[in-house]
N, C-alpha and C positions, 0 to 999 in steps of 0.2 A: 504494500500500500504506500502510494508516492504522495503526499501534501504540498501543492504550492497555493502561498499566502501571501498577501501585503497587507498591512495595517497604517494607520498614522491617528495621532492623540494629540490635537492641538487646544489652545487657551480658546476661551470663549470671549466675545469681544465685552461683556461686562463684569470679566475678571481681570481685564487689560484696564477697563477703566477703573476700576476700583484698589486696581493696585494689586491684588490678589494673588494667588501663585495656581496653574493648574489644577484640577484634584480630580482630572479621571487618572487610570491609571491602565496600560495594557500588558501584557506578557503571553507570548504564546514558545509553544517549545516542542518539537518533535523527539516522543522519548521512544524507544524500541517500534512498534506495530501502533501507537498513540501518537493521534494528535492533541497538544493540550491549551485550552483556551483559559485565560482569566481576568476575567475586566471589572475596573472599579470602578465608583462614582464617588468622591467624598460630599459630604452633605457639606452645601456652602455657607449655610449656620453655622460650621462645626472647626474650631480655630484650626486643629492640627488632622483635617482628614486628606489634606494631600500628603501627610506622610503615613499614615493608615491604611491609606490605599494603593499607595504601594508596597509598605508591607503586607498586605492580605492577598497581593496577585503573587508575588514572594513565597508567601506561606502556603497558600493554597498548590502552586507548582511542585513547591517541596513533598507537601503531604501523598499529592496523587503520583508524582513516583515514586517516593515508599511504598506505595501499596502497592504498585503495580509491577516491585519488584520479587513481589510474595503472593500475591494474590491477582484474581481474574479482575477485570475490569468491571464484569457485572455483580461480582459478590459485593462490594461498594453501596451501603443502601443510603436511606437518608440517617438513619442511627447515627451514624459515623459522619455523615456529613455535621452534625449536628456536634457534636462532641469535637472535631475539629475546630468550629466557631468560640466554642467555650473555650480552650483553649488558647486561642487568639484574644478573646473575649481578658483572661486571665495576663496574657502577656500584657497586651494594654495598660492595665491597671499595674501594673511594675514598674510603666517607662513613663505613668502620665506624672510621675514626680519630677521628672526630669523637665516635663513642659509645665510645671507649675501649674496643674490642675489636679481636682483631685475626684473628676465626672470623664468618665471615659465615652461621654457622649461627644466629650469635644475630639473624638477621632470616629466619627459616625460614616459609615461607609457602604453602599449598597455594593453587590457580590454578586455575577454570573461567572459559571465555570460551567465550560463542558469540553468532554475528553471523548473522543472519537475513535472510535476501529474500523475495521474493514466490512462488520457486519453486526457490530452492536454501539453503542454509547449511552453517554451517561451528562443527564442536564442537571443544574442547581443554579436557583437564582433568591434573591435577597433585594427585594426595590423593584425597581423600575429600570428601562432598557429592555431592549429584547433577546433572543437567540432565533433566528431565520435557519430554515434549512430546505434542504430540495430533495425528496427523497422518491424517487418514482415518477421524478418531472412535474412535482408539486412540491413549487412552494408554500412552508407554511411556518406562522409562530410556534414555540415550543412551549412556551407560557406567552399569557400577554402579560403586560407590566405593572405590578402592583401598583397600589393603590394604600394611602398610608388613611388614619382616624378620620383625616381632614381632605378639605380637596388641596391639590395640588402639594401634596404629602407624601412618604413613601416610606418603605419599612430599612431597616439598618440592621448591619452586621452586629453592631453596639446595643440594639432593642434588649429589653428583659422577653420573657415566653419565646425565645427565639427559635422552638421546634413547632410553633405556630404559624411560623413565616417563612420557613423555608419550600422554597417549593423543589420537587426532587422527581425526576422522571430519567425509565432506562428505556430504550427504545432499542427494538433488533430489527434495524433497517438496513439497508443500503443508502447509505447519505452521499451524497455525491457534491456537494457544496452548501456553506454554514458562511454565514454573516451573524456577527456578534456589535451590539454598539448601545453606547451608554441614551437616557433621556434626552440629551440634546439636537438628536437628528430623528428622532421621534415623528414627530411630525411632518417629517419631510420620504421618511421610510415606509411609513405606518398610513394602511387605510382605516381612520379611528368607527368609520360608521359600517365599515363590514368588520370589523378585526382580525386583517388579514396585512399580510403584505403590503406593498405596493409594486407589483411585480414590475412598471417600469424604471425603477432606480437601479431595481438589483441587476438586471439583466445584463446590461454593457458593464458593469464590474466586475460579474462572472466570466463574461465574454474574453474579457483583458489577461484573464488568467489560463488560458485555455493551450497546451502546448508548452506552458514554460517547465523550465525544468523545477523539480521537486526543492523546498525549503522556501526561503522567506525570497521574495523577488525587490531587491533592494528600489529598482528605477520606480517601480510603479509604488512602492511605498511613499517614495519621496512625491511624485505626483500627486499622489491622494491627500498628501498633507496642503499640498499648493491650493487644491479644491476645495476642503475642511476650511481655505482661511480667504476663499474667494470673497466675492462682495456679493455671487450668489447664495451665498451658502450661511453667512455673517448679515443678511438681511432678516433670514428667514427663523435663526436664533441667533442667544446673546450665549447661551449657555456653551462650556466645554465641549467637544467633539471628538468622540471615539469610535473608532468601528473597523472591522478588521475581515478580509472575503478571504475564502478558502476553498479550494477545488481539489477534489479527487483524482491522480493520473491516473494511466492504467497500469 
């Protein structure tokens, strides 16, 4: 199984004006017969979730090849996903003395991962953003994106009842291409009144990857960020922008 991918994770133009520092966060990594996704959103209420959130695409990379150096990729359930967070949950709370806090809200971070094979995977997501996937020449969402107490709310890695918010799905498909990306391009990916796709965005993205060879394709990464920081793209949100296409070779 061959994986070629580009991503790019640029500033949102109302964390440019405000001074702010990024807070999504991406990491993808091809470990043995796995593809591994992990993308954050720090909450922008939350003083230190751009560094949060990259340690949690960090942790979360580490944890799934542990496992996948001892175990099958589907024996992975939510239990475990769930006990990871606490974990994370626990680090937190050791380093927020260092940031002079003493509420590990202030590194509040939403959480999608998913780890891909040749004929199974495995989703988990925490907030909002989505995970896209094309699996039989349909595309479709694998969750849609939470939805927090409030409107215009969403759930965090840092929440209390966090086995209440995780959402956790295995699926034994044949995936053949996965788009992962944070809330900010939502609206622009997202058909919000059918809850599906918007199969014209994804399509020429997919398209661009088709033939290349397997691993990360540096050119078109760097492309995708030039687009990310277009004045099409910076009209239509103020927020972060992350998102990351990935195709199946043969």
């Amino acid at each position: 199984m061959c994986w070629s991918y580009y991503a790019a994770s640029e500033k949102g133009y109302a964390h440019i004006k405000n001074g702010k520092p990024k807070q999504d966060y991406i990491l993808t990594e091809i470990f043995n017969q796995s593809i591994i996704f992990v993308i954050a959103d720090g909450a922008g209420t939350a003083n230190y979730s751009d560094i949060s959130s990259n340690l949690l695409c960090h942790f979360f990379v580490k944890k799934v090849k542990q496992w996948l150096k001892t175990n099958e990729l589907d024996s992975l359930d939510k239990c475990d996903i769930e006990q990871w967070i606490k974990i994370f949950q626990k680090i937190l709370m050791r380093i927020n003395r260092y940031y002079n806090t003493d509420d590990i809200r202030d590194f509040a971070s939403t959480m999608i991962l998913a780890v891909v094979e040749d004929s199974k995977a495995v989703f988990c997501q925490i907030g909002d953003g989505c995970i896209v996937i094309n699996s039989n020449n349909n595309l479709q969402c694998v969750f849609w994106p939470q939805n927090g107490e409030y409107i215009n709310t969403t759930n965090f890695v840092t929440d209390k009842n966090i086995s209440q918010k995780i959402m956790f799905k295995i699926l034994y498909n044949n995936i053949t291409e996965i788009s992962i990306f944070t809330d900010g391009l939502e609206s622009i990916a997202l058909n919000f009144s059918k809850k599906e796709p918007h199969v014209p965005f994804f399509t020429p993205f997919f398209n661009l990857l088709k033939n290349c060879p397997p691993g990360e394709n540096k050119e078109l990464s760097d492309a995708l960020a030039e687009f990310l920081n277009s004045e099409l793209i910076c009209k239509k949100t103020y927020d972060d922008k992350t998102i990351v296409f990935g195709i199946k070779g043969a």
